[in-house]
DODOZA-359467 format. One record per residue (C-alpha): x, y, z; residue number from 1. Coordinates in steps of 0.25 Angstrom, whole numbers. Example, Ala and Ser with C-alpha at 12.3 -4.5 7.8 and 13.67 -1.06 7.14 Angstrom:
BEGIN
X:Y:Z:pos
49:-18:31:1
55:-4:29:2
//
This chain:
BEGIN
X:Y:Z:pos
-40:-52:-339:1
-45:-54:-325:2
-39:-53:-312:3
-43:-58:-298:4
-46:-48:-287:5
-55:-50:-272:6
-67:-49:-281:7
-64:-59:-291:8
-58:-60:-305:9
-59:-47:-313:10
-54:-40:-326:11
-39:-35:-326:12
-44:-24:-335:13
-52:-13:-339:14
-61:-4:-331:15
-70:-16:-326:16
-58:-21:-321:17
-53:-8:-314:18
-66:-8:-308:19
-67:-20:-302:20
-51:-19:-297:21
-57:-6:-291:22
-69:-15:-283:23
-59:-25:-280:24
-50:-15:-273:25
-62:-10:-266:26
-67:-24:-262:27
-54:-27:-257:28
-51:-15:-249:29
-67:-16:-243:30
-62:-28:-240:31
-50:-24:-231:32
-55:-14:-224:33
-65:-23:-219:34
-55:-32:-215:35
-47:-20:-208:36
-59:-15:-201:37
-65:-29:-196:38
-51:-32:-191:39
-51:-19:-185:40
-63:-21:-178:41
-59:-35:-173:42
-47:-29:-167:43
-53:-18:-161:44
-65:-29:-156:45
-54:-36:-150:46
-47:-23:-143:47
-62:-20:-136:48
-65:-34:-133:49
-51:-33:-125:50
-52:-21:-118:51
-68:-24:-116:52
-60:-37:-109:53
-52:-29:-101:54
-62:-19:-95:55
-71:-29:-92:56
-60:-38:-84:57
-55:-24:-78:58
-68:-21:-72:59
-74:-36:-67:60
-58:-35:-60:61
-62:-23:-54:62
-76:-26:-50:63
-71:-39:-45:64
-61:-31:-38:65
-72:-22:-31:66
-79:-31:-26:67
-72:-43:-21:68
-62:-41:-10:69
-47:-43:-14:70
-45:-56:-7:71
-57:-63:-14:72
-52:-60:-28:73
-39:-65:-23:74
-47:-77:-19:75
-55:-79:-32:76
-42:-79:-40:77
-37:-89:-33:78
-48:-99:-34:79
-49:-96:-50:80
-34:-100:-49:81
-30:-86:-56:82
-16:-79:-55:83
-11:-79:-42:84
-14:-68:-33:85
-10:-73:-20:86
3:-68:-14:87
5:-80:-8:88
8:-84:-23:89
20:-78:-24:90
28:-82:-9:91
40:-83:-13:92
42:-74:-26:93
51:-63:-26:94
42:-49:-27:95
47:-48:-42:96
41:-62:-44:97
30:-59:-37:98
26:-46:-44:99
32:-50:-57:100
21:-63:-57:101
10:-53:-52:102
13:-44:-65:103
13:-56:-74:104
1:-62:-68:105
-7:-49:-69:106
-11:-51:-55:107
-13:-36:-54:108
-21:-35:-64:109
-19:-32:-81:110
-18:-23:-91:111
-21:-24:-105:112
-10:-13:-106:113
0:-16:-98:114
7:-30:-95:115
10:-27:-82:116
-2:-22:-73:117
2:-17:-59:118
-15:-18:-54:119
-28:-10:-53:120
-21:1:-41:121
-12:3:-51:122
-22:9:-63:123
-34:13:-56:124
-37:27:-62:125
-41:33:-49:126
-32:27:-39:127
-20:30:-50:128
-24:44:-52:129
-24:46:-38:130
-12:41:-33:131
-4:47:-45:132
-10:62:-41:133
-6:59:-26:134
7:55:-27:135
9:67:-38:136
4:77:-27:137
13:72:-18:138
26:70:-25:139
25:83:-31:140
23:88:-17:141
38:83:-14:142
49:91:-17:143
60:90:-28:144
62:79:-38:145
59:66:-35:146
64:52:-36:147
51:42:-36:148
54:26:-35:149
41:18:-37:150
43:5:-31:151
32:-5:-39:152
28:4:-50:153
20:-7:-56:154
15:-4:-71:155
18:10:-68:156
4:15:-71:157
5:25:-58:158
18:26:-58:159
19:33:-71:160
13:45:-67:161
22:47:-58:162
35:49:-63:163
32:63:-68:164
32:66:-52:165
48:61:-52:166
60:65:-56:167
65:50:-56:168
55:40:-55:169
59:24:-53:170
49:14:-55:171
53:2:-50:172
46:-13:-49:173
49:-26:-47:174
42:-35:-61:175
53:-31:-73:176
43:-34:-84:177
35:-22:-77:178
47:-12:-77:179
49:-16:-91:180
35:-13:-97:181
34:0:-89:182
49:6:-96:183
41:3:-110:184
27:12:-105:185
35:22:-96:186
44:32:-99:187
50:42:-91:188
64:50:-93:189
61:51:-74:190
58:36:-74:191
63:22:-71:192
59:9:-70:193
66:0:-59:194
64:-16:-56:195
64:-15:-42:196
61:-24:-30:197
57:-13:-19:198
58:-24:-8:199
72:-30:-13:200
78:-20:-22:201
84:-6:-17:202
74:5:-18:203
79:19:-27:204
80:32:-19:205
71:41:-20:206
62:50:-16:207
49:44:-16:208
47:30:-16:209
31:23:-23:210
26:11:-19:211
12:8:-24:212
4:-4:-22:213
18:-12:-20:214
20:-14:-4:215
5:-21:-3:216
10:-32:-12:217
24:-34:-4:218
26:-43:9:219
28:-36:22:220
41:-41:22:221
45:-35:8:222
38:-21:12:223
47:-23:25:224
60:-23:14:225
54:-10:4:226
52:-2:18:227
66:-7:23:228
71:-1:10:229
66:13:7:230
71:21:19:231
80:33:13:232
75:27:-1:233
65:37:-3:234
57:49:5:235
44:47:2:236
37:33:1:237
24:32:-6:238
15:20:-6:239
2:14:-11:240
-4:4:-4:241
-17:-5:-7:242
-25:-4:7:243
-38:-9:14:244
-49:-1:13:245
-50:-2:30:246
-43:8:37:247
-41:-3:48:248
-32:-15:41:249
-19:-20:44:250
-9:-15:37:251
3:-22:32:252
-2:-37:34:253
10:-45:27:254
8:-54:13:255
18:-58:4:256
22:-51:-7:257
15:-53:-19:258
4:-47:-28:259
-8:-46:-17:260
-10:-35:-8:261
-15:-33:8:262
-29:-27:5:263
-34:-42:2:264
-31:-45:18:265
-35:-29:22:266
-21:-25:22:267
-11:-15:18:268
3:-10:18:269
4:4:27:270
21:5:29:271
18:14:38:272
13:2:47:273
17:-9:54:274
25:-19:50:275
32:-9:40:276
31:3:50:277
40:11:38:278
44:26:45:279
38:38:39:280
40:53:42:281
26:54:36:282
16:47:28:283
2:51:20:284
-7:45:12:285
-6:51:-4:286
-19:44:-9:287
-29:32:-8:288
-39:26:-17:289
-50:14:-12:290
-46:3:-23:291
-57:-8:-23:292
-50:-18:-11:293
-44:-6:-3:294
-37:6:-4:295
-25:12:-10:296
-17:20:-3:297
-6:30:-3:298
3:32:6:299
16:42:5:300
27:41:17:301
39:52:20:302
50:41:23:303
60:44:37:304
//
């Protein structure tokens, strides 16, 4: 009596037939782990090539970036008829329009991590570290417990190595899908994640207020409405501004609101100037770090 194995027909019985089962299991199994280990490496081939993909874009963006003023890469985009960048693109959305369709658009940037990618200021290693361990000096430096509101916290990349410094700490911003994904990744027992508008909405009390690298995307008129607002919010207001490189540029030069910034007409927002003139008992700056198109600046104010 036969039987049929990979290998072909062989006997049911005997020790030649145990034998030949054996070789037959052996084959088989061979056989498997061949199959395991080739799709094995065509998964890890198809992991490399992706992340091969990714540092390679990463790095042309950023020497594209070095090399070619603001302005111009706006201006090449357009002609290619990529996503728009343009804030006149988005005259006449509300800001959570605005910013929700900048998410969504990845006009910041991407990650192959993260859904929602709040741009390069917000993940370079060295301008990340620095800001963190200034602001950690001085808010330790501050007495008591502290109520910390962070008004555009973004993908909450910096914003994370914060919280520890706060006995409540609110993160707020205006695109909901953001808000969501940052409950999944960040979990705090001192932490809360607020959708706020921080030109429309009412501000939290507390004791220092954060705004990084939001106001330079804001009209004059809606930064008019936030400095309106925060009066007897807070004590301290600490804010992150992208600036020209030139100590000599106009500040506060007005745009609508929307995902570009000043530096692409050598400009910048400084509160302390007019048309914003916002009262201070005293201001210093914390920290700055030259990033590519300008600098980035931070600037912490003792509110009247």
């Amino acid at each position: 009596m036969y039987e049929t194995s990979g290998r072909g027909l062989i006997p049911a019985f005997g020790a030649e037939g145990a034998s030949l089962r054996l070789q037959s299991a052996q084959h088989l199994y061979c056989v498997s782990a061949s199959v395991r280990r080739t799709n094995c490496c065509r998964l890890i081939y198809s992991a490399s090539v992706l992340v091969m993909k990714e540092i390679v874009f990463t790095k042309a963006v950023n020497l594209s970036k070095a090399i070619i003023p603001y302005r111009h890469r706006m201006f090449i985009r357009k002609i290619l008829g990529m996503a728009a960048l343009s804030d006149d693109d988005f005259v006449g959305c509300t800001n959570r329009e605005i910013f929700s369709r900048t998410y969504e658009k990845k006009l910041w940037g991407w990650s192959g991590t993260r859904k929602y990618y709040s741009g390069h200021g917000s993940h370079e290693r060295e301008v990340v570290t620095g800001y963190v361990n200034a602001l950690e000096h001085f808010l330790v430096g501050l007495a008591g417990p502290k109520i910390i509101v962070d008004l555009g916290c973004g993908d909450f990349n910096v914003g994370s190595r914060l919280v520890h410094l706060a006995s409540k700490y609110i993160a707020c911003d205006i695109v909901d899908g953001l808000l969501k994904e940052n409950r999944k990744l960040f979990k705090y027992d001192n932490l809360e994640f607020k959708e706020l508008d921080l030109v429309n909405d009412e501000i939290p009390m507390s004791d220092v207020i954060i705004v990084r690298q939001v106001l330079q995307h804001l009209s004059n008129n809606d930064i008019h409405k936030f400095i309106d607002k925060i009066h007897h919010r807070c004590k301290y207001l600490i804010v992150t501004e992208h600036l020209p490189i030139r100590s000599d540029f106009l500040p506060n030069i007005d745009k609508p609101s929307g995902p570009g910034f000043r530096v692409s007409f050598e400009s910048g927002v400084i509160l302390t100037e007019p048309p914003f003139n916002l009262l201070v008992l005293n201001s210093q700056v914390l920290c700055e770090f030259k990033e590519r198109d300008g600098i980035i600046r931070t600037f912490a104010y003792r509110l009247q």
